[in-house]
N, C-alpha and C positions, 0 to 999 in steps of 0.2 A: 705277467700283468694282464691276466685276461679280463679281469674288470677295471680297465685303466677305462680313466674319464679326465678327456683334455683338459687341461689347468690352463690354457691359453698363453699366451705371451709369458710366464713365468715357467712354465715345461719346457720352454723352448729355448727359455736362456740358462735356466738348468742345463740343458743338455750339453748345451754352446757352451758352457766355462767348463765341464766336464769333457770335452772332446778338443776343446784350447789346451787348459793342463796337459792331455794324453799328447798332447803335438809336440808340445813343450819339451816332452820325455824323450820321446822318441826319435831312435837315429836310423832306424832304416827308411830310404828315400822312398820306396815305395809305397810303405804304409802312412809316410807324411803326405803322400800324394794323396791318396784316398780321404785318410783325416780333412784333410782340406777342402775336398770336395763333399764333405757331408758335411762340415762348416759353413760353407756356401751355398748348398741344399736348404739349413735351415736359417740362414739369416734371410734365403728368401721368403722363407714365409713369416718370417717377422715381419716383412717389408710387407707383406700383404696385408698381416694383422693390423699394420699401424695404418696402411690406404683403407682398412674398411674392418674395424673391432668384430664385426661380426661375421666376420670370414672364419671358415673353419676349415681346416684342410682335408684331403681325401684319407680313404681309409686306408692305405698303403703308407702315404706319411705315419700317419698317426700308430700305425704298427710296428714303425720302425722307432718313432718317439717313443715311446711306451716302455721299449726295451733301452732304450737310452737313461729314462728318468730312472728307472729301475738301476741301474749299472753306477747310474751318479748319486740314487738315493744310498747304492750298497760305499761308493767311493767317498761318500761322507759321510758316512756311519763307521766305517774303520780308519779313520783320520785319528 
């Protein structure tokens, strides 16, 4: 997604219901640990979003969004 352009607060909870399910699945404790912690990565910056709509987050988040959106666009498209 080299031309990703943030969708804002809907990118981000694409990502979150696609990285929920994955948790959901998943039985190794380590990899639920991780999940977890990029679930709570990005509900933080929903929390930012909703203190201030015109918050945008760094380019390191959004790099790592971008391949999420991507991963959840591909995990709804083979549903």
């Amino acid at each position: 997604m080299s031309n990703y352009e943030f969708g804002g607060r809907a990118d981000i909870e694409k990502a979150l219901d696609m990285l929920v399910n994955l948790d959901n699945v998943q039985n190794n404790a380590i990899v639920v640990l991780e999940i977890d912690e990029e679930i709570a990565r990005l509900q933080l910056e929903l929390d930012k979003i909703d203190a201030d709509p015109s918050y945008v987050p760094d380019n390191d988040f959004l790099e790592v969004l971008s391949g999420y959106v991507e991963r959840a666009d591909d995990w709804n498209n083979n549903k």
